[in-house]
BALUMVO-694289 format. One record per residue (C-alpha): x, y, z; residue number from 1. Coordinates in Angstrom, 2 decimals, always signed. Example, Ala and Ser with C-alpha at 12.3 -4.5 7.8 and 13.67 -1.06 7.14 Angstrom:
2
ATOM/x/y/z/nr
ATOM/+12.30/-4.50/+7.80/1 $
ATOM/+13.67/-1.06/+7.14/2 $
***
This chain:
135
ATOM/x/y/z/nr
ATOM/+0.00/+0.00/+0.00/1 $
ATOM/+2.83/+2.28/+1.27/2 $
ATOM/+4.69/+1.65/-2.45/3 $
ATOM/+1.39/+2.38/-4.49/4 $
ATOM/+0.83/+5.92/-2.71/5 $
ATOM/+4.58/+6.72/-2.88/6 $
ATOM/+4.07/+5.71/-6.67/7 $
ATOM/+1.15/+7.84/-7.15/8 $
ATOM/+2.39/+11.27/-5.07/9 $
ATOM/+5.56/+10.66/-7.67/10 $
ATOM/+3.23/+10.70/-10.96/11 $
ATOM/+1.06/+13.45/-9.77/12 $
ATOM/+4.56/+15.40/-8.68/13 $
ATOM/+6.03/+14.72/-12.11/14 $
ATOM/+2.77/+15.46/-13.91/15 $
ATOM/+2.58/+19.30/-11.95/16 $
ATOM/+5.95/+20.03/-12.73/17 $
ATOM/+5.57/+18.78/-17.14/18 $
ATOM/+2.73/+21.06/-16.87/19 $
ATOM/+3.34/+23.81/-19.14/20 $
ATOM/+1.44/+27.20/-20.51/21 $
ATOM/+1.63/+27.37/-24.05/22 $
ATOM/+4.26/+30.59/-23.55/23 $
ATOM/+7.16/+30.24/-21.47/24 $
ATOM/+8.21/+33.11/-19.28/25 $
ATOM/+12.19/+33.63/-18.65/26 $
ATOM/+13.56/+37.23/-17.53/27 $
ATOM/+15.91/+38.83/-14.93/28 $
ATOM/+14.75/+41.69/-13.27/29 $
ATOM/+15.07/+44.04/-10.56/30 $
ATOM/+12.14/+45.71/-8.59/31 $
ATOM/+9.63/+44.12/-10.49/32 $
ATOM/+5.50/+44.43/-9.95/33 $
ATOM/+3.19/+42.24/-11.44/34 $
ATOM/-0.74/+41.90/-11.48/35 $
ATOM/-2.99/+40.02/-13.21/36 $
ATOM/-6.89/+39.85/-12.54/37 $
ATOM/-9.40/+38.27/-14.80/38 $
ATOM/-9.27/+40.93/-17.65/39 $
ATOM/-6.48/+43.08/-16.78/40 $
ATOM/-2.61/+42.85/-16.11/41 $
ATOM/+0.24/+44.98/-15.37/42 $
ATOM/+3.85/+45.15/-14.93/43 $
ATOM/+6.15/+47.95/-13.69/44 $
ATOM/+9.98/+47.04/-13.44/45 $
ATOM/+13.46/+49.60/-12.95/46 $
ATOM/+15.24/+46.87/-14.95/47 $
ATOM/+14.19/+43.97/-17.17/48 $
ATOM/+15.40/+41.72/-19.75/49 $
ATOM/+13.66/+38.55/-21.24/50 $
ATOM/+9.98/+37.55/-21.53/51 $
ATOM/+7.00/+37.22/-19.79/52 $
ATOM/+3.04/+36.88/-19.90/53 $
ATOM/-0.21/+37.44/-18.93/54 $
ATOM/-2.93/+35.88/-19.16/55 $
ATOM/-6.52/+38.31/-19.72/56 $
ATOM/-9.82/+36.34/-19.50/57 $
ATOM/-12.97/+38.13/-20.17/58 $
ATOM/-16.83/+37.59/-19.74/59 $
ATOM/-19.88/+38.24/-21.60/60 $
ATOM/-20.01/+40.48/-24.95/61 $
ATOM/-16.60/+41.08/-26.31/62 $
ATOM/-15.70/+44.56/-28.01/63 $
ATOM/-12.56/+42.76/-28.68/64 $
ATOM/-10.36/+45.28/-27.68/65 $
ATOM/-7.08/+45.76/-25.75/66 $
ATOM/-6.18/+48.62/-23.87/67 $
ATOM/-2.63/+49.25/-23.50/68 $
ATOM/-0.92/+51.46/-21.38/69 $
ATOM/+3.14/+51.74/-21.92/70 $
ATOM/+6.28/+53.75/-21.36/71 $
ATOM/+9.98/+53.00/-21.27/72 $
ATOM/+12.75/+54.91/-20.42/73 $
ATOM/+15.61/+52.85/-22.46/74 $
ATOM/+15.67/+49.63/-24.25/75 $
ATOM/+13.10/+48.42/-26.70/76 $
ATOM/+10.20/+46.04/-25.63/77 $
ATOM/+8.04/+43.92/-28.29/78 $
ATOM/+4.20/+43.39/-26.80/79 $
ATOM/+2.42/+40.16/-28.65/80 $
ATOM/-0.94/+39.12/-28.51/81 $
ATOM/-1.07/+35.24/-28.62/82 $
ATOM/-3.82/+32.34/-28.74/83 $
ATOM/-3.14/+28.54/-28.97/84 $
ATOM/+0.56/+28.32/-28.83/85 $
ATOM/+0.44/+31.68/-31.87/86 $
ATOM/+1.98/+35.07/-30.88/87 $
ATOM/+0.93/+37.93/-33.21/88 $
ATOM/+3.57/+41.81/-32.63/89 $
ATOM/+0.86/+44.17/-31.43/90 $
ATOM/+3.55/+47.50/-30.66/91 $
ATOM/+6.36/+47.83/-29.79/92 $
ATOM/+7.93/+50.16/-27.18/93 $
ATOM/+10.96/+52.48/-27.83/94 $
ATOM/+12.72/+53.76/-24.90/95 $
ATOM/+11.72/+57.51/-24.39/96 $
ATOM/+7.99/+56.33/-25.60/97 $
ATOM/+4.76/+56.15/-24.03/98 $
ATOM/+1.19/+54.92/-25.55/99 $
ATOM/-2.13/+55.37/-23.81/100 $
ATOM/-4.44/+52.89/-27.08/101 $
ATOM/-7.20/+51.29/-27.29/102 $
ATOM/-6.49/+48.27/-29.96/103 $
ATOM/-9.08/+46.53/-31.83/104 $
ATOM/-7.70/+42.96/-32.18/105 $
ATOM/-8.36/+40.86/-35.43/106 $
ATOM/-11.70/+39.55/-36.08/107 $
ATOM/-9.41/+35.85/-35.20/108 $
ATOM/-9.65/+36.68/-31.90/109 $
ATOM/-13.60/+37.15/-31.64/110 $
ATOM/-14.67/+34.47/-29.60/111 $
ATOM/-11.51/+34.20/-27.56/112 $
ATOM/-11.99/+34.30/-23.73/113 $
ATOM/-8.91/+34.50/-23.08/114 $
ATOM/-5.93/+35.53/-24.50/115 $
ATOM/-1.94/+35.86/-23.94/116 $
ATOM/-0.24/+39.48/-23.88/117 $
ATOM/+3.76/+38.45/-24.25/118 $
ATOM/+6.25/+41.04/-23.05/119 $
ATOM/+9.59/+40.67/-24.92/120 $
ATOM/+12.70/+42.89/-24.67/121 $
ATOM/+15.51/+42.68/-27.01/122 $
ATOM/+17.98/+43.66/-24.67/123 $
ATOM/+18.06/+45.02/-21.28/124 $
ATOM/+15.09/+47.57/-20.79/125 $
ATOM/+15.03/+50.07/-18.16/126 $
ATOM/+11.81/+51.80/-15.76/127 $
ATOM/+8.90/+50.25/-18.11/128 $
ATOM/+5.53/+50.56/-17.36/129 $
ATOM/+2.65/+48.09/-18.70/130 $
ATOM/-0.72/+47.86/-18.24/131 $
ATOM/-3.34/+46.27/-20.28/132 $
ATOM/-6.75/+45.81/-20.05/133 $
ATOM/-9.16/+43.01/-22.31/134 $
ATOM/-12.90/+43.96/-23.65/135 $
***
């Protein structure tokens, strides 16, 4: 009995860690803030380099829109929308720029409840500010 629940706890532990979001998220940072909450996400850093994403759900009637909030200071940061393993370049972020948009995604996207926003910098990236918001 002992050797069939030992077996088990060592599937289930293997199983959890194979587990896997369809983006993978790899970055170093320093002071970095993240949120995410059913349709919105944000992430302020001083430095960052790498990748990372959030995941926006929504409910009821879509306008199928993203609002995005961004500014840099230095470095350049690429911000994808992705669905099903897919990433599709949204904007991207110059340091020195800031964008207050509302986006209307692809008609692709329509009946999509939830949806991928993937941060990615090309090199190290300096006080960024992201915040994004799904409709």
């Amino acid at each position: 009995m002992k050797k069939a629940v030992f077996v088990l706890v060592l599937l289930l532990s293997l199983l959890m860690l194979c587990s896997c979001t369809a983006y993978d998220k790899s970055y170093l940072a320093t002071i970095l803030i993240t949120s995410n909450h059913g349709n919105e996400a944000s992430m302020r850093f001083d430095t960052f380099k790498g990748t990372n994403n959030f995941k926006l759900k929504r409910d009821g009637i879509s306008e199928n829109t993203l609002q995005i909030e961004a500014s840099l200071t230095e470095g350049e940061m690429h911000i994808f929308v992705g669905v099903d393993g897919e990433k599709e370049l949204l904007l991207t972020v110059q340091g020195g720029e800031a964008y207050d948009e509302t986006i209307a995604l692809d008609e692709k996207y329509d009946n999509e409840k939830a949806i991928y926003i993937i941060l990615e910098s090309t090199d190290k990236c300096a006080d960024g500010d992201f915040a994004f918001a799904y409709n």
